[in-house]
C-alpha positions as CSV (number, residue, x, y, z in Angstrom):
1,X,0.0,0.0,0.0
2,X,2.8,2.6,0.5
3,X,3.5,2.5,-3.3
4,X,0.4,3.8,-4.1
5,X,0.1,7.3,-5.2
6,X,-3.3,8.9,-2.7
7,X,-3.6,11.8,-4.7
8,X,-3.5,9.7,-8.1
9,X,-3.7,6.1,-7.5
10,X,-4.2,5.4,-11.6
11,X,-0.4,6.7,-12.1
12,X,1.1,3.9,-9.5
13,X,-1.9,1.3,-11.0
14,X,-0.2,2.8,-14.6
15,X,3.3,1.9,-13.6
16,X,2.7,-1.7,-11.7
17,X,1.0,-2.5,-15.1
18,X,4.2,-1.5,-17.3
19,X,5.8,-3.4,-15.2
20,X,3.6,-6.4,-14.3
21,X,1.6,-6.5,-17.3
22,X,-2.2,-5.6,-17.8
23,X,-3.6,-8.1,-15.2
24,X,-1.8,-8.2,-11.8
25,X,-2.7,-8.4,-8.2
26,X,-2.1,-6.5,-4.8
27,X,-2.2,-6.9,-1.3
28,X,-3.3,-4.2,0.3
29,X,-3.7,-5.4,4.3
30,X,-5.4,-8.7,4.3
31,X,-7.2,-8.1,1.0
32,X,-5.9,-8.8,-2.1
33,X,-6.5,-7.7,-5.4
34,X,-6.7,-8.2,-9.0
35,X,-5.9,-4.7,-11.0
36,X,-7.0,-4.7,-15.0
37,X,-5.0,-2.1,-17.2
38,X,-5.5,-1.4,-20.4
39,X,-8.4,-1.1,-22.9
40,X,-8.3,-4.5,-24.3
41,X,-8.3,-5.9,-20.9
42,X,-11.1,-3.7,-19.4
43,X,-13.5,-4.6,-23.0
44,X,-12.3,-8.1,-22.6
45,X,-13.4,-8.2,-18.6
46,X,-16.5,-6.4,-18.9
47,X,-17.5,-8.3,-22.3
48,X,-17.0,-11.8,-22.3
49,X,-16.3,-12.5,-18.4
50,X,-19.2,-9.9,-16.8
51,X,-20.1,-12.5,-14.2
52,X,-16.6,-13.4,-12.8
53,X,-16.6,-9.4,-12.4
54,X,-19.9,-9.0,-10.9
55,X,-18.9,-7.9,-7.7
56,X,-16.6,-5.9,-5.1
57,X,-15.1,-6.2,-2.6
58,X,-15.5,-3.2,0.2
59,X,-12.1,-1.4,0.4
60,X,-12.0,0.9,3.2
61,X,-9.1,2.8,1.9
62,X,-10.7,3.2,-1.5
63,X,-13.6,3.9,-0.2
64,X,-12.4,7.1,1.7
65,X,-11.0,8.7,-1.2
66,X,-13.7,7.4,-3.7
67,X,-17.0,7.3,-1.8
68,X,-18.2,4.8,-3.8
69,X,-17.8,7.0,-7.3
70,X,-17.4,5.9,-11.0
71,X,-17.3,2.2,-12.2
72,X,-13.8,1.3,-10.6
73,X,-14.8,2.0,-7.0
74,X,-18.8,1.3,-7.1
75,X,-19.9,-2.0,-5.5
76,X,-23.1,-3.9,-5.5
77,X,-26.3,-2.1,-7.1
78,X,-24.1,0.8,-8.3
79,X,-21.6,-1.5,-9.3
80,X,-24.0,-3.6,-11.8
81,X,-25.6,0.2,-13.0
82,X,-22.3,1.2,-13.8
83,X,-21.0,-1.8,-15.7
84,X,-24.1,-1.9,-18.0
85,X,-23.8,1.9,-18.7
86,X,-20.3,1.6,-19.6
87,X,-20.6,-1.6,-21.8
88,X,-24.1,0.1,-23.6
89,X,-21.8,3.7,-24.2
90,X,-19.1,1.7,-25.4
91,X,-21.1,-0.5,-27.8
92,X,-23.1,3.0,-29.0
93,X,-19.5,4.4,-29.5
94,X,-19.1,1.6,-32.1
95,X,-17.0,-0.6,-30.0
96,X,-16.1,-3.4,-32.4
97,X,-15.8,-1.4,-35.9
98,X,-12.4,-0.8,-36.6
99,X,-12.4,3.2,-37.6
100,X,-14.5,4.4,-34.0
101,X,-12.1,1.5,-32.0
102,X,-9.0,2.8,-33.7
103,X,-9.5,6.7,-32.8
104,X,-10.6,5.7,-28.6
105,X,-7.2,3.7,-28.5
106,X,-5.2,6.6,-29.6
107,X,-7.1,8.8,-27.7
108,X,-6.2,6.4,-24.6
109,X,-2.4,6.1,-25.2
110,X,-2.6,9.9,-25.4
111,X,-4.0,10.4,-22.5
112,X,-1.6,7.3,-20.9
113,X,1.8,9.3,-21.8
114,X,0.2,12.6,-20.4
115,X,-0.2,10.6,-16.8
């Protein structure tokens, strides 16, 4: 836990990953957890293995600087809203044709580099 950034925890989750690779896990006290990076991980999680990701776990730490916000943090109800609005936006985006795909990826590594 003391290598992770409080003020910007997706900067120390950025670097594990560069160094770990896009699916890794941490122990933070006696829980541990599995961290996805990267689009291609996220669509593939959230796509074609919802279920596994169906649920949370209850982080106190996380919780104190998230208060249960956005889809990385939520759990339980909020957590399943969340998911299905991210996977409908994505799909309305045009996730899966090659042109709308192309232009969120390098909009991601963009914004990656500017972390």
């Amino acid at each position: 836990m003391h290598v992770i950034s409080m003020e910007k925890p997706y900067v120390t989750f950025h670097e594990l990953a560069e160094k770990y690779g896009s699916v890794y896990s941490l122990q933070i006290g006696t829980q541990k957890m599995v961290v996805l990076c990267g689009y291609e991980t996220v669509k593939d999680a959230l796509v074609n293995h919802a279920e596994e990701f169906a649920g949370r776990p209850l982080v106190p730490v996380f919780v104190d600087i998230s208060h249960e916000h956005g889809i990385i943090f939520s759990n339980g109800n909020n957590w399943k809203f969340m998911k299905r609005f991210a996977v409908s936006t994505m799909r309305n985006l045009g996730m899966g044709k090659g042109t709308i795909e192309d232009s969120i990826l390098e909009e991601c590594k963009k914004f990656g580099k500017n972390l």
